[in-house]
PAKE-914508 format. One record per atom (N, C-alpha, C): y, z, x. Coordinates in steps of 0.02 Angstrom, whole numbers, plus 32768, in hexadecimal, padded with zeros to 4 digits. Atoms other than C-alpha are relative to their C-alpha. Layout:
N
py Y pz Z px X .
...
REM end
This chain:
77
py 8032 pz 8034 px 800B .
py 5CCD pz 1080 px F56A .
py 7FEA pz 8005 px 7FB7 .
py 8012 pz 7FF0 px 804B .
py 5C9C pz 1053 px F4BA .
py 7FBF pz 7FFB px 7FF8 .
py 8045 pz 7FDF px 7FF3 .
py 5BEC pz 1085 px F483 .
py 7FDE pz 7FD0 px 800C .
py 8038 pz 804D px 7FF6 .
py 5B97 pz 0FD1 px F486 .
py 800A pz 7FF5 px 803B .
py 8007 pz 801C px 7FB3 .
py 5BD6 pz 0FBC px F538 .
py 7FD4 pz 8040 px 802D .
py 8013 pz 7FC0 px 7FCF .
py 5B9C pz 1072 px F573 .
py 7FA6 pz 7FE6 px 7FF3 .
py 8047 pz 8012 px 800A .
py 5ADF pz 103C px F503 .
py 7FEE pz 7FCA px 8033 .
py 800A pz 8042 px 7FC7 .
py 5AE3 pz 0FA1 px F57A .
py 8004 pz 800E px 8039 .
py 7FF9 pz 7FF2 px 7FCF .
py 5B13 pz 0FF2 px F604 .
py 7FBC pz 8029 px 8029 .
py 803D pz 7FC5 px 7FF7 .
py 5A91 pz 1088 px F5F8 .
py 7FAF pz 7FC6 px 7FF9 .
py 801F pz 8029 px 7FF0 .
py 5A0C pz 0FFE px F5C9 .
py 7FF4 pz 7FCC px 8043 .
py 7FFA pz 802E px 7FB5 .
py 5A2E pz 0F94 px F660 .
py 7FF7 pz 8034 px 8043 .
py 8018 pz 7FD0 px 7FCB .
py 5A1B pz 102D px F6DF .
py 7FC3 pz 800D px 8001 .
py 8037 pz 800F px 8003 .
py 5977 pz 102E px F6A6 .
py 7FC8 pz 7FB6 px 8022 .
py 8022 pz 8030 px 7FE2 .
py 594F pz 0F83 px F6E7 .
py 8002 pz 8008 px 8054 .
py 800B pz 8005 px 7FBE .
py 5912 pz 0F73 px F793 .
py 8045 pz 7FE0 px 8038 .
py 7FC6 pz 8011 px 7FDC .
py 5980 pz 0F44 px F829 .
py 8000 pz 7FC3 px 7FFD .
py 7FF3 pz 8050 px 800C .
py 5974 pz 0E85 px F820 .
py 8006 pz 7FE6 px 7FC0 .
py 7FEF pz 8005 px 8053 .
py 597B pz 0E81 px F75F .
py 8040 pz 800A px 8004 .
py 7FC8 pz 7FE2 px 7FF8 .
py 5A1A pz 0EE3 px F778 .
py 802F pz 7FE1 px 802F .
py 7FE0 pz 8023 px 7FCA .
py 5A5C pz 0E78 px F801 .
py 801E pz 7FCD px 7FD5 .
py 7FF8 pz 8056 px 8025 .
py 5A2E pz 0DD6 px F78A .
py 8043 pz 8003 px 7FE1 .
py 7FBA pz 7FDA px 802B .
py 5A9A pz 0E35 px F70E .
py 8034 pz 7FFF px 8010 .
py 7FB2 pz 7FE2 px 7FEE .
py 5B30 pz 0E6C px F772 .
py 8024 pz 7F9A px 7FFE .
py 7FDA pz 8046 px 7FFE .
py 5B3E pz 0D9B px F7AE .
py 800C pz 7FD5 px 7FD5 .
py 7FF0 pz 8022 px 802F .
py 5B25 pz 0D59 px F6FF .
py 8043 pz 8018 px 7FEC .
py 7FBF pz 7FD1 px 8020 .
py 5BB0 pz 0DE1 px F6B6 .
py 803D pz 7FCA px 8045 .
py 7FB2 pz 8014 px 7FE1 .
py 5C1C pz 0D9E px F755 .
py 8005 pz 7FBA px 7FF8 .
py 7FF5 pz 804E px 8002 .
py 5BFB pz 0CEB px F733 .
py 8026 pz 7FF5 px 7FD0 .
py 7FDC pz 7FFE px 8055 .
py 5C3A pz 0D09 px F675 .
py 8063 pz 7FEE px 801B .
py 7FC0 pz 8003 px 7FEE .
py 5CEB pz 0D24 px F6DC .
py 8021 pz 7FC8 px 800C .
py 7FEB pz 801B px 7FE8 .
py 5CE7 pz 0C9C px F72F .
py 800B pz 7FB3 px 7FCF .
py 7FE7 pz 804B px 8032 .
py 5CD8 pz 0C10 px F6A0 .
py 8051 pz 800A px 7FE0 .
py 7FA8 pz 8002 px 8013 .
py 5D7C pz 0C5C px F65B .
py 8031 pz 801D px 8038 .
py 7FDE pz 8014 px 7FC6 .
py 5DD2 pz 0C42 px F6F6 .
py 8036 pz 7FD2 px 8004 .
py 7FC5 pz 8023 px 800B .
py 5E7C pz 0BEC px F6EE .
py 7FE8 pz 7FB5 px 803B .
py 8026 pz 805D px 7FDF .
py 5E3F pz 0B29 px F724 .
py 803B pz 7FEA px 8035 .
py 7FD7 pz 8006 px 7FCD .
py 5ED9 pz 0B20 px F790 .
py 8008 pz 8017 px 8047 .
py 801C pz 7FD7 px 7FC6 .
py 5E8A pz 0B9D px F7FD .
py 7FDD pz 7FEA px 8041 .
py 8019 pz 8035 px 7FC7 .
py 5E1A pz 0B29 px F85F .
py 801D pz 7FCD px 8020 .
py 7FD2 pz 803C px 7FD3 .
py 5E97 pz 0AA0 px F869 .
py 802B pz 8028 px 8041 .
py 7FBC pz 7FE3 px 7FAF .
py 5F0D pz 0B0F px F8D9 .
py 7FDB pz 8024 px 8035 .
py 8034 pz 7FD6 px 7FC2 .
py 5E88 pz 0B62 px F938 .
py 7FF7 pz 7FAA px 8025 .
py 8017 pz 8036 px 7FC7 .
py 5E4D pz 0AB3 px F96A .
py 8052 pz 7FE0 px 8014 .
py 7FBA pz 8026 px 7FD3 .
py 5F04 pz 0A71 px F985 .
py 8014 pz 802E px 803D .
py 7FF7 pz 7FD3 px 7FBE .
py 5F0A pz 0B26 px F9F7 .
py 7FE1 pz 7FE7 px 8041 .
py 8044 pz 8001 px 7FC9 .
py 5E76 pz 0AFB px FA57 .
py 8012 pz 7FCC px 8023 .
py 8012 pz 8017 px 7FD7 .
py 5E9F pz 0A45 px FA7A .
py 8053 pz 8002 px 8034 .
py 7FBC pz 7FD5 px 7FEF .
py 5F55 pz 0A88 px FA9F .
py 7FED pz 8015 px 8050 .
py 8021 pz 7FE8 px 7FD6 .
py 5F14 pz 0AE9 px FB22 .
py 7FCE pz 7FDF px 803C .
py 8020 pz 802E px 7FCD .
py 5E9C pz 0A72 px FB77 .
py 802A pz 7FCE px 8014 .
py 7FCE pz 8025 px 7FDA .
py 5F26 pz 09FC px FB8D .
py 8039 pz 8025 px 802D .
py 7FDF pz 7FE1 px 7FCB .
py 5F88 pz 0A7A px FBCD .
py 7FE2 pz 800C px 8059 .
py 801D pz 7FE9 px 7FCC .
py 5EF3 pz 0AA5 px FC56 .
py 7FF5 pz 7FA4 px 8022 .
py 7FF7 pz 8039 px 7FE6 .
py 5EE9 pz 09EC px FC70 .
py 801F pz 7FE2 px 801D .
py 7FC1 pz 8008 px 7FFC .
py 5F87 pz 09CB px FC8A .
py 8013 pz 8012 px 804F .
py 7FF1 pz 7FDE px 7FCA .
py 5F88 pz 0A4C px FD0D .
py 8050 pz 8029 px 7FFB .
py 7FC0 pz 7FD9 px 7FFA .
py 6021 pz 0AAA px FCC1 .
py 7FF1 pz 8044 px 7FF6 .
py 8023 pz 7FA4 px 7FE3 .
py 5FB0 pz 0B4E px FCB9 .
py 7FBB pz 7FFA px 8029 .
py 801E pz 7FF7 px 7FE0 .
py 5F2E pz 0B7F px FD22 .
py 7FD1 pz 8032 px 7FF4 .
py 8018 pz 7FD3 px 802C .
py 5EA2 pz 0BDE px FCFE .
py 7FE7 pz 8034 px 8039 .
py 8015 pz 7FBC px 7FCD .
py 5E69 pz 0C8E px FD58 .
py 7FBA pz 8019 px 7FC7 .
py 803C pz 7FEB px 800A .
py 5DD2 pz 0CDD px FD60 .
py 8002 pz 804E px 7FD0 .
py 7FFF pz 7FBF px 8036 .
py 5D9A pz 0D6F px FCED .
py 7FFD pz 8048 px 800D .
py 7FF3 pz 7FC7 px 7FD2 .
py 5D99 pz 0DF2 px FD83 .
py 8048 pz 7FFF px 8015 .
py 7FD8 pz 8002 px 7FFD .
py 5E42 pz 0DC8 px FD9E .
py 8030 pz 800F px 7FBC .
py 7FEF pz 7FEB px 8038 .
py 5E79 pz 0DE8 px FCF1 .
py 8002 pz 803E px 7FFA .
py 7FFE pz 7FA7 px 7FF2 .
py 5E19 pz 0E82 px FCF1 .
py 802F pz 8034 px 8027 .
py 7FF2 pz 7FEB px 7FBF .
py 5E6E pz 0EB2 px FD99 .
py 8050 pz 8018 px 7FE7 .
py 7FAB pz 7FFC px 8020 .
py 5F2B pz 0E95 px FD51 .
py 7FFF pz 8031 px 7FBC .
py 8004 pz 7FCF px 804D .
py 5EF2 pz 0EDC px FCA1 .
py 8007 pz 805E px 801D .
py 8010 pz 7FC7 px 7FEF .
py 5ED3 pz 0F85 px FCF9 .
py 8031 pz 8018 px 8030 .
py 7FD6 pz 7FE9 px 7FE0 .
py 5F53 pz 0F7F px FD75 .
py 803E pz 8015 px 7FC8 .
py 7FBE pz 8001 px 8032 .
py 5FDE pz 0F63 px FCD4 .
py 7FEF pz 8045 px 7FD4 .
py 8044 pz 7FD2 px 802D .
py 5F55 pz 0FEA px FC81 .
py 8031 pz 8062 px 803B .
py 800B pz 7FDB px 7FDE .
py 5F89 pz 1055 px FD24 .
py 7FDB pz 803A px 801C .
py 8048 pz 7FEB px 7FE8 .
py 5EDE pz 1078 px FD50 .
py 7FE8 pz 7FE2 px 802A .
REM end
C-alpha cells in the first residue's frame, strides 16, 4: 500500500461506523462509473432472455428449498 493510501486508510478508521460505511459505498460507487457501458446492456438482454424463457414455459422455476436440497445432496451432505 503506498503511504497516502495507508494515511487515508488509518484516517478513515477513525471515523465512526456510518461515516465509514458512507465511505466504503462512495469508494465502491467510484467503480462503478468506470464500468464498461456494455455491461448493463447484456445483463438486461440476460434478464429479458430469461423471462421469455419462463414465459414461454421452456424452463420452469423451483423453489429455493429445493435447490438447497439438490445443492447438498451433489455437496454429499
Amino acid at each position: 500500500m503506498i503511504a497516502s493510501a495507508k494515511k487515508l486508510f488509518e484516517s478513515a478508521m477513525s471515523l465512526n461506523d456510518q461515516d465509514r460505511a458512507e465511505l466504503v459505498g462512495l469508494l465502491l460507487g467510484s467503480f462503478e462509473d468506470n464500468a464498461d457501458e456494455g455491461v448493463d446492456l447484456a445483463w438486461k438482454d440476460e434478464v429479458s432472455r430469461r423471462v421469455a424463457e419462463l414465459d414461454s414455459g421452456v424452463v420452469q422455476m423451483i423453489t429455493w428449498s429445493k435447490v438447497r436440497s439438490e445443492a447438498f445432496k451433489a455437496r454429499g451432505n
